[in-house]
C-alpha positions as CSV (number, residue, x, y, z in Angstrom):
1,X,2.4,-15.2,-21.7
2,X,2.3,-18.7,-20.1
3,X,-0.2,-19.8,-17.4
4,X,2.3,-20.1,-15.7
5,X,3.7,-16.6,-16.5
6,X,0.3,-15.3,-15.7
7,X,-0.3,-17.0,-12.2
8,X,-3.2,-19.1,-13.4
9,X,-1.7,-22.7,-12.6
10,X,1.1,-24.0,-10.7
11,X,2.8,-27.3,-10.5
12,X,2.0,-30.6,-9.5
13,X,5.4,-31.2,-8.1
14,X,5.2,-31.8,-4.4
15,X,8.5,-31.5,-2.5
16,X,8.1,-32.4,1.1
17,X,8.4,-28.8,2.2
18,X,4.9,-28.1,-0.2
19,X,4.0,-31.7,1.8
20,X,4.8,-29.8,5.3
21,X,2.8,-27.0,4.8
22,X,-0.7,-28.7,2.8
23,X,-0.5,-31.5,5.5
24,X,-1.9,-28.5,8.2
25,X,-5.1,-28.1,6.4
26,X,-7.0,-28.7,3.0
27,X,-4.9,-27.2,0.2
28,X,-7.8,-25.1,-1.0
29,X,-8.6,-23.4,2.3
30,X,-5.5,-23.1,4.4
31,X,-5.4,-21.2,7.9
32,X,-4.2,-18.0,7.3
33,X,-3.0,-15.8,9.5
34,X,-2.7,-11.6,8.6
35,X,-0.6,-9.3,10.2
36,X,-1.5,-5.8,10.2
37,X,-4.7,-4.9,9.1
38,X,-4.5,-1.1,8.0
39,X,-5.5,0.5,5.1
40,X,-4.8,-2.6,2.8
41,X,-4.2,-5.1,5.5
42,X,-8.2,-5.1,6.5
43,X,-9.6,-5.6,3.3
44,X,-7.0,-8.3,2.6
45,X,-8.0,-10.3,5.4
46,X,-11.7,-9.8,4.9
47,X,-11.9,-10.5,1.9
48,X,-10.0,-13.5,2.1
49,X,-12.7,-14.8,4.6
50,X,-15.3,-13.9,2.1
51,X,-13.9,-16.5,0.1
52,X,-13.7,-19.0,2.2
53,X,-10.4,-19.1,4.1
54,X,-9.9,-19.4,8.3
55,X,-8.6,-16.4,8.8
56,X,-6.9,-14.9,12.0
57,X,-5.6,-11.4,12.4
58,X,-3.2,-8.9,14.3
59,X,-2.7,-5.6,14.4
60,X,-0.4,-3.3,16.6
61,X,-3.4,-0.9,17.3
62,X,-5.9,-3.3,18.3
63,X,-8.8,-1.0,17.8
64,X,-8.2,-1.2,14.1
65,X,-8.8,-5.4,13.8
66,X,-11.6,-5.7,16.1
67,X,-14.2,-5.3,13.4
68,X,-12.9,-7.7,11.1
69,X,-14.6,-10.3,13.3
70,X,-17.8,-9.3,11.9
71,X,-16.4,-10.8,8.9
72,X,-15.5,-13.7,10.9
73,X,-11.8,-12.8,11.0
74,X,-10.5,-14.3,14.5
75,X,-8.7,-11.3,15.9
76,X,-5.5,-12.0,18.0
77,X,-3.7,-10.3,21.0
78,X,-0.4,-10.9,19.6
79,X,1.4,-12.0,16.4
80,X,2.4,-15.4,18.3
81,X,-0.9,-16.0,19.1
82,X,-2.0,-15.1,15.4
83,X,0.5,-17.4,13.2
84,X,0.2,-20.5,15.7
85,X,-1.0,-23.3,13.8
86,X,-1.6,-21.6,10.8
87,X,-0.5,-22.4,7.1
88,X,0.2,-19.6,5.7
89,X,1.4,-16.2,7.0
90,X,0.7,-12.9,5.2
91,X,2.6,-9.4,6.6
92,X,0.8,-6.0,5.3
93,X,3.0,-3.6,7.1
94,X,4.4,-0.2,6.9
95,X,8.0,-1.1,5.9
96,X,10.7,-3.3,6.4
97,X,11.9,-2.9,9.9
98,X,8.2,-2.8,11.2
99,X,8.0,-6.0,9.1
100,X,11.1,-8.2,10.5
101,X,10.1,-6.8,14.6
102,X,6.3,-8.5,14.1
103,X,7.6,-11.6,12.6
104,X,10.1,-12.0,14.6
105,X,7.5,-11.7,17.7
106,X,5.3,-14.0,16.0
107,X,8.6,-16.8,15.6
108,X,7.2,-18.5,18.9
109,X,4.2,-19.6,17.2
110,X,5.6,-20.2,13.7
111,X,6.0,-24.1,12.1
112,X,8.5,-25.0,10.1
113,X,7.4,-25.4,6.9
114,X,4.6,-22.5,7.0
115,X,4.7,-20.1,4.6
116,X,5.5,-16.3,4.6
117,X,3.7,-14.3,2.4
118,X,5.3,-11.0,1.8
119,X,3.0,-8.2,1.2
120,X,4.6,-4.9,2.4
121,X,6.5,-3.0,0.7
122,X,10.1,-3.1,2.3
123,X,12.3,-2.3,-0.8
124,X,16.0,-3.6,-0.5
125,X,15.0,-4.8,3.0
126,X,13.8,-8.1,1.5
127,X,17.0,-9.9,1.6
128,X,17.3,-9.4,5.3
129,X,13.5,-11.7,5.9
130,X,14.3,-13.8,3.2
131,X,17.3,-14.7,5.4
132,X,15.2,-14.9,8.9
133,X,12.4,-16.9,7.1
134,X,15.6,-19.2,5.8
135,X,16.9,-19.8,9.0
136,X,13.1,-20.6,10.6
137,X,12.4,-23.4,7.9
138,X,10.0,-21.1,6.7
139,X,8.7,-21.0,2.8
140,X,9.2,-17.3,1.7
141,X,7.1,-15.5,-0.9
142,X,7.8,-12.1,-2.1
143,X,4.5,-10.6,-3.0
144,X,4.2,-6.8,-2.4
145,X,1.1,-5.4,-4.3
146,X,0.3,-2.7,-6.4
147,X,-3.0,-1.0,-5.5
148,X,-4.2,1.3,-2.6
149,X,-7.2,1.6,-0.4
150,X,-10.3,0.9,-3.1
151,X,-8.6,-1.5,-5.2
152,X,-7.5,-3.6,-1.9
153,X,-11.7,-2.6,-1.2
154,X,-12.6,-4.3,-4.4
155,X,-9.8,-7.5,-4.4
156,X,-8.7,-5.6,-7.6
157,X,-4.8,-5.3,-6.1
158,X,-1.9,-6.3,-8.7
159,X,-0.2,-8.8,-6.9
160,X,3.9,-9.2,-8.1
161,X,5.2,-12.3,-6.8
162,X,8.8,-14.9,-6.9
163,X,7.9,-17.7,-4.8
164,X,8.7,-21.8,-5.5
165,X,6.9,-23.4,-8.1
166,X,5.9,-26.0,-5.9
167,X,3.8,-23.3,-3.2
168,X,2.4,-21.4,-6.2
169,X,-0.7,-23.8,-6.1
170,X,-1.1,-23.1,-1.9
171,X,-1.1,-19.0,-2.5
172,X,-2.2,-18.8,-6.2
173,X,-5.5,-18.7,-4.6
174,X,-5.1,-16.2,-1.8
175,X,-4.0,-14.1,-4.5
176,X,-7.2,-14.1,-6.6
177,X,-9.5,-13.7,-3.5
178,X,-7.3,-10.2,-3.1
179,X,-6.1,-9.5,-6.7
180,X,-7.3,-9.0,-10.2
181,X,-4.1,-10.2,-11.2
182,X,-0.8,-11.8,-10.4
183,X,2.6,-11.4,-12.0
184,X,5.2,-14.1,-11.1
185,X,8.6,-12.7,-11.8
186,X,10.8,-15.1,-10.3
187,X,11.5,-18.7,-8.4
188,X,12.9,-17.7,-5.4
189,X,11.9,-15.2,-2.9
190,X,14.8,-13.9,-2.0
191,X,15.8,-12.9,-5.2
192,X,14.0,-9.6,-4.2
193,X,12.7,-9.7,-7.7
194,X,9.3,-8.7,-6.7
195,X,10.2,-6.1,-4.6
196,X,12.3,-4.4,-6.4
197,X,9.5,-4.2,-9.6
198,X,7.7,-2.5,-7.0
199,X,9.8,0.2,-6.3
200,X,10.2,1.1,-10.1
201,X,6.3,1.2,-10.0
202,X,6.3,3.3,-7.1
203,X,8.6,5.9,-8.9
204,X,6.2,6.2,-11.9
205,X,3.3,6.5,-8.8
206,X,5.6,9.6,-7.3
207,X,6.2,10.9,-10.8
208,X,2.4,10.7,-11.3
209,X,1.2,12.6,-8.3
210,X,3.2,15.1,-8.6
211,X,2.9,15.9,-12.1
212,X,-0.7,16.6,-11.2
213,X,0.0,18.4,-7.7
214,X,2.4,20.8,-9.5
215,X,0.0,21.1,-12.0
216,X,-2.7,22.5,-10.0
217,X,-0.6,24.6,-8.3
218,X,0.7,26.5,-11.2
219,X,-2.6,27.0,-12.4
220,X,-3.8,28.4,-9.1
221,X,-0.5,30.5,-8.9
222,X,-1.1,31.7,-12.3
223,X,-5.0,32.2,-11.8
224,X,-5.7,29.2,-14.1
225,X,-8.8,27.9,-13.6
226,X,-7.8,24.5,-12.8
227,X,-11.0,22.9,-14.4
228,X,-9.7,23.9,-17.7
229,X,-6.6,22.2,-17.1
230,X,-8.3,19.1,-16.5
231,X,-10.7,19.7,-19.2
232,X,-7.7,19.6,-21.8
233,X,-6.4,16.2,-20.6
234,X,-9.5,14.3,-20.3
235,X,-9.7,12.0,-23.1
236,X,-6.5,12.6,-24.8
237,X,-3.2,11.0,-24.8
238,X,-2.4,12.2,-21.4
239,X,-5.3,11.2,-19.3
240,X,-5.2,8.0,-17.3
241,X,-7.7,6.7,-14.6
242,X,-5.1,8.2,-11.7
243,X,-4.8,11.8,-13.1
244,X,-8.6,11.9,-12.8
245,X,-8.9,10.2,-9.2
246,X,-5.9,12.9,-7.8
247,X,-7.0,15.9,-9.4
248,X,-10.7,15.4,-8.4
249,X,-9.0,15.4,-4.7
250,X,-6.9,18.4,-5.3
251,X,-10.3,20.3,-6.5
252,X,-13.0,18.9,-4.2
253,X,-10.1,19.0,-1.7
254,X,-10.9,15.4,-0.3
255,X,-7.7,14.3,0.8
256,X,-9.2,11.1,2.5
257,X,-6.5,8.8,2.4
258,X,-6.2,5.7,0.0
259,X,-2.7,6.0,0.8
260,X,-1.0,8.8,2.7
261,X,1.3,11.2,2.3
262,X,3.8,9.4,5.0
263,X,3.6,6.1,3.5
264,X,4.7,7.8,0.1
265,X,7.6,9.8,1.3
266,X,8.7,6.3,3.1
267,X,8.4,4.5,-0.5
268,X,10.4,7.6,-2.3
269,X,13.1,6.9,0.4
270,X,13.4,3.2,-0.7
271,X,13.5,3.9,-4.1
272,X,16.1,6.8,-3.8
273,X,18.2,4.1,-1.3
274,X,17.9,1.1,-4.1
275,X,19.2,3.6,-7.1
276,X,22.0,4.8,-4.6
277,X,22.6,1.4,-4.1
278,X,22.6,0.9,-8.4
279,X,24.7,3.9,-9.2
280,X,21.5,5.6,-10.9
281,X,20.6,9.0,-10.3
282,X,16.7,10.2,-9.5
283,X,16.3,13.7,-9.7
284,X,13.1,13.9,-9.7
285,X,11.9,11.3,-8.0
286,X,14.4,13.1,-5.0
287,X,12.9,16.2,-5.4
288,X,9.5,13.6,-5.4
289,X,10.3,12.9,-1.4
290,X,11.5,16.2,-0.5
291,X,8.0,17.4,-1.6
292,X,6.7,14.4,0.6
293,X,8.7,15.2,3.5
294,X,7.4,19.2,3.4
295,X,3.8,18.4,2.8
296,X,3.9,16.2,6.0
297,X,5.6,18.9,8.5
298,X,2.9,21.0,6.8
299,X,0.6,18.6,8.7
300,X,-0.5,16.5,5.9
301,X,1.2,13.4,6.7
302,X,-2.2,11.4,7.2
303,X,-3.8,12.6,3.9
304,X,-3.7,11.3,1.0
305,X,-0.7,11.7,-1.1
306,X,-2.6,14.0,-3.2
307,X,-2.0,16.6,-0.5
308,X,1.9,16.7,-1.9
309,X,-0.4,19.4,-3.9
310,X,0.7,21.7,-0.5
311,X,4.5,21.3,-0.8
312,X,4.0,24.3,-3.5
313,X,3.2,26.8,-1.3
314,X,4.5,28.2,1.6
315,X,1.4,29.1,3.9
């Protein structure tokens, strides 16, 4: 793999769009500007103070930003107030339409020239910001991670990214105070490149979490003790680092969220709309979000998406 491949370097080009946007600050420290600041949205924006950036902050409950500014995070009463006269803006939201409503109520305070960072996931929705951060002069970077609460925690988030060779040097740095890693898959934004490698890795995520869910189940329908189960896998070809984090939930039945049960039955929707979209059929990853969907009017919407585990059972 190439540096640039692997995110490491960018170009030296300088367009006068990169010149628009490094002109607003330093180039190693721009003013960056996070909107929402939920379960990976605060750790992105304080650890991106740790390492040395001005960074501001929204979020739509405000409750959930205020401590940030013990991390020196300037916390903002509205996304306009957030964005204005910042470099670099960077969206952690829930989905797409959530997504295009903040940006578009932060538009009064945006610059031509600044640019969007991407973070959400938003499946096929992409096209539709690539389009309003088009029209805005804005310089758009698809960038939705891979990674949920502990890895956004650590900064250890995958970043995918497709961006313009010539901003790669103004965000290749955000990305390593968040990420362990970054994979650039493509020159233009609004290509959706990134965004739709995130979806396939979302259905292996589904696949993954259920596998084990069902799993469990079957061995407490059958009177399996379930530690055997485990037992067997650990250490062999079928044991990963994510088997072991979502059955130790299922049996200690800690279903704190790293990511919840909601957000995953909204990510199995965008995957099952993008293959509808292809002509390619998911069976399982559909029968994936229907277990989603029942686990949450079980009541287990805000738990982790471990707690699929109760889609199994009827009581």
């Amino acid at each position: 793999m190439t540096a640039a491949a692997n995110g490491k370097t960018g170009t030296s080009d300088t367009t006068p769009t990169t010149r628009r946007h490094l002109s607003m600050s330093t180039p190693e420290a721009p003013v960056v500007a996070v909107l929402g600041t939920g379960t990976i949205g605060f750790p992105v924006a304080r650890n991106l103070a740790a390492k040395g950036f001005s960074v501001r902050a929204w979020n739509r409950t405000a409750s959930k930003a205020q401590e940030l500014t013990e991390h020196g995070v300037v916390v903002a009463d509205s996304p306009a107030e957030a964005v204005r006269g910042t470099d670099v803006v960077v969206t952690v939201l829930k989905d797409g339409p959530v997504v295009s409503d903040t940006i578009k109520a932060a538009e009064p305070g945006l610059r031509e020239g600044v640019v969007w960072v991407q973070l959400s996931t938003v499946g096929e929705d992409v096209g539709s910001l690539a389009a309003f951060a088009a029209d805005r002069g804005l310089v758009f970077v698809d960038a939705p991670v891979q990674g949920t609460r502990q890895p956004a925690e650590n900064g250890q988030l995958v970043v995918m990214a497709a961006g313009p060779q010539d901003v790669r040097p103004t965000v290749q740095p955000l990305f390593d105070a968040i990420g362990k890693r970054t994979l650039w898959v493509g020159d233009d934004g609004a290509s959706g490149a990134a965004s739709r490698l995130k979806l396939v890795l979302n259905t292996w995520v589904i696949a993954l979490t259920h596998g084990v869910g069902e799993s469990l189940a079957l061995a407490k329908g059958l009177g399996v003790d379930p530690a055997h189960f485990v037992d067997v896998v650990t250490g062999g070809p079928m044991d990963n680092g994510y088997f072991q984090l979502k059955s130790a939930a299922v049996l200690n039945e800690d279903f704190t969220p790293s990511f919840t049960v909601d957000n995953a039955e909204k990510d199995a929707r965008l995957v099952l709309d993008a293959a509808e979209r292809a002509g390619v059929r998911m069976d399982s990853t559909a029968a994936g979000h229907a277990r989603f969907a029942r686990a949450s009017a079980q009541g287990h919407g805000g738990q982790d998406m471990a707690a699929g585990y109760f889609a199994s059972f009827t009581d």
